[in-house]
N, C-alpha and C positions, 0 to 999 in steps of 0.2 A: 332262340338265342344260340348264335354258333358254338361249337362246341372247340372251334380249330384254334384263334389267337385266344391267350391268353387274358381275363376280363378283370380291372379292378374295379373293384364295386365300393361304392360309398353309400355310408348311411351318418343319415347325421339331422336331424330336426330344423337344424339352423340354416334356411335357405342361402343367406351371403356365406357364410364356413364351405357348404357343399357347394355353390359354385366354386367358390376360387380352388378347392381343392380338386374341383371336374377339369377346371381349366388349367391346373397344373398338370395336372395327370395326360389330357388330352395334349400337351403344349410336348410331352414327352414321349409322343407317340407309341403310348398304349390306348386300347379301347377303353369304355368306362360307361359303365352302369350307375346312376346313382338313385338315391332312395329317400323317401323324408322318414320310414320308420324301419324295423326291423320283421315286421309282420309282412311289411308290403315286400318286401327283401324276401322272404319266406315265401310267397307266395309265386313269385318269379322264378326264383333261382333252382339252375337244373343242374346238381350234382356231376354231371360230367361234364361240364364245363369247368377248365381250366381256368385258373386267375390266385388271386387275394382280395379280399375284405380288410377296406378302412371304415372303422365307423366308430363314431363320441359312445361313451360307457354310460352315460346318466341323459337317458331320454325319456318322454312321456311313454306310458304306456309300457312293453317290452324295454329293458334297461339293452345294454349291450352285452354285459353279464348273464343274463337272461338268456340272449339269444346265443349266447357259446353252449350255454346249458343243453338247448333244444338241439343246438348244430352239434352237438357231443352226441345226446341220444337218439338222433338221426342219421351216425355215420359217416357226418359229414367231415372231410380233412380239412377243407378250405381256411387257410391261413389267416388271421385274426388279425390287423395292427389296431388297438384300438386308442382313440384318442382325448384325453382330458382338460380339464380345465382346473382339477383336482389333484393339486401335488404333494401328497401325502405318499409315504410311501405303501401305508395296510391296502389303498387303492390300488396299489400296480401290482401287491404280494398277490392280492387277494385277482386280475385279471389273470395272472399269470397260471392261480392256479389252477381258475377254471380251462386254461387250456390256449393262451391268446398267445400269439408267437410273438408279439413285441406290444409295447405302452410309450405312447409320444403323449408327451404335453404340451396343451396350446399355451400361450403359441409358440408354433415350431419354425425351423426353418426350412424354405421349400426344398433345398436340398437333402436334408434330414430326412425328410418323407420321402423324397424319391430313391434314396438308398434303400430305406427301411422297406419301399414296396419290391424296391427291384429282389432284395432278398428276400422276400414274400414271397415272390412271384419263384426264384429258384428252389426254395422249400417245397413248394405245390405239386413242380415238376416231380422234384426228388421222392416223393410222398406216394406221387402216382405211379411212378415206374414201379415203386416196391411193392407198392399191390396189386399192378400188375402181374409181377414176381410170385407174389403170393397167392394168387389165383391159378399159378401155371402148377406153384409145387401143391397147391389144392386139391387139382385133380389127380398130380400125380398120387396122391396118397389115396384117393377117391378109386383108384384105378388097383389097389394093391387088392388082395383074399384075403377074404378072414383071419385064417392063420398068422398069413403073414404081418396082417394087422396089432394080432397077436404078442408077435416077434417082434416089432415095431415099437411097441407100448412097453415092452421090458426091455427095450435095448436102449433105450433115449433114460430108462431109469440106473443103465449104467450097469444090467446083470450080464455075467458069464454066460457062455455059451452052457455050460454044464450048470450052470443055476435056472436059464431057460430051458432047457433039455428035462431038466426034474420037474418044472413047474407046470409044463403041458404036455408032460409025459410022451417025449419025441428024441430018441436019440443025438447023441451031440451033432453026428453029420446033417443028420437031417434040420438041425436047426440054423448048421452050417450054409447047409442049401435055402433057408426061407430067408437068411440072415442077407448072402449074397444077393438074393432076386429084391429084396428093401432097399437096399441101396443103387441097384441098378435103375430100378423103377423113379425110386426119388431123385435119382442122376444125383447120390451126394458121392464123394469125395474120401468122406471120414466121418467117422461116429459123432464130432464135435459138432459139422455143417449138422447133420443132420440130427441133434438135437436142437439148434437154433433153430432150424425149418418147423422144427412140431412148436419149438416153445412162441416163435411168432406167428404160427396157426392161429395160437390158443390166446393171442390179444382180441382186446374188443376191435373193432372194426376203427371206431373213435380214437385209438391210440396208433399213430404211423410205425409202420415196424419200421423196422431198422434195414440196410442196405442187406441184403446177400452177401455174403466173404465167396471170392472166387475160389476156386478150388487150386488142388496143386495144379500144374501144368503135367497134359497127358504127355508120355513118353513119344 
């Protein structure tokens, strides 16, 4: 399965639903993958492939709720719309929380879906660039000394130079000096980025972090 255009993927039990929604999809010139369960989706589907996921909440077998659950404890970001025939609202609290970027109810209209996916589909991007992101400041940290490690892990909790100087028994310069080479290394900006940078380290993989805030502009 390419990995380059963007793939919405359908799942949905109901063969006439999952046609006309392949041929909505396909009528708007995106690619599309469709599925009669959420196992056989699972069994397919390769994480770095770009897209969104439409699929009914209440199927045989794997619900759709279900298969958020698994795609939560797998990692996976791939954007959720799911869709029902149940218009209750504890239904869509309860999709929501398991993690599903949007809740359409049938019937919808075709237009409705094709917003809801085109936004899927810029979510996905958004989602990937940032972990991309997160993988670069990754290493950078991957990349720092012990020490400096050290000075890292007290300076994101907000201490003095003179409170980290007492606490690992190193003179204030010298803390001065592991202080400067932490944020060179991390290429941050300000003590504020580079708290954000550890605190989106430290999400599950399953929760997208949040963009990067650019830094001030260099001189």
């Amino acid at each position: 399965m390419s990995t380059q255009a963007p793939v919405v993927f359908i799942i949905d039990d109901d063969p006439l639903l999952r046609s006309l929604i392949e041929s909505l999809i396909t009528a708007s010139g995106r690619p599309v993958a469709s599925f009669e369960a959420a196992a056989e989706f699972l069994l397919a589907y390769n994480p770095q492939q770009r897209g969104c996921l439409v699929s009914d909440i209440c199927m045989p077998g794997m619900s759709g709720l279900d298969l958020q659950d698994e795609l939560n404890r797998l990692g996976v970001t791939l954007p959720v719309i799911f869709i029902s025939a149940r218009g209750d609202v504890p239904t869509a609290v309860t999709a929501m929380k398991h993690g599903a970027f949007d809740f359409l109810l049938k019937p919808f209209a075709h237009e409705e879906l094709l917003q809801r996916v085109q936004a899927a589909l810029t979510r996905d991007a958004e989602i990937r660039s940032s972990l991309v992101q997160m993988d670069q400041v990754r290493a950078r940290r991957e990349s720092l000394t012990p020490r400096e490690l050290d000075v890292l892990a007290l300076l994101v909790k907000g201490k003095s130079n003179k409170v980290m100087g007492a606490e690992l028994a190193l003179s204030i310069r010298t803390v001065e000096l592991h202080r400067a080479r932490v944020m060179e290394k991390m290429d941050a900006k300000s003590v504020a980025q580079l708290v954000r940078m550890v605190m989106d380290l430290e999400q599950p993989r399953s929760v997208a972090p949040r963009p990067l805030p650019p830094g001030p502009a260099r001189a």
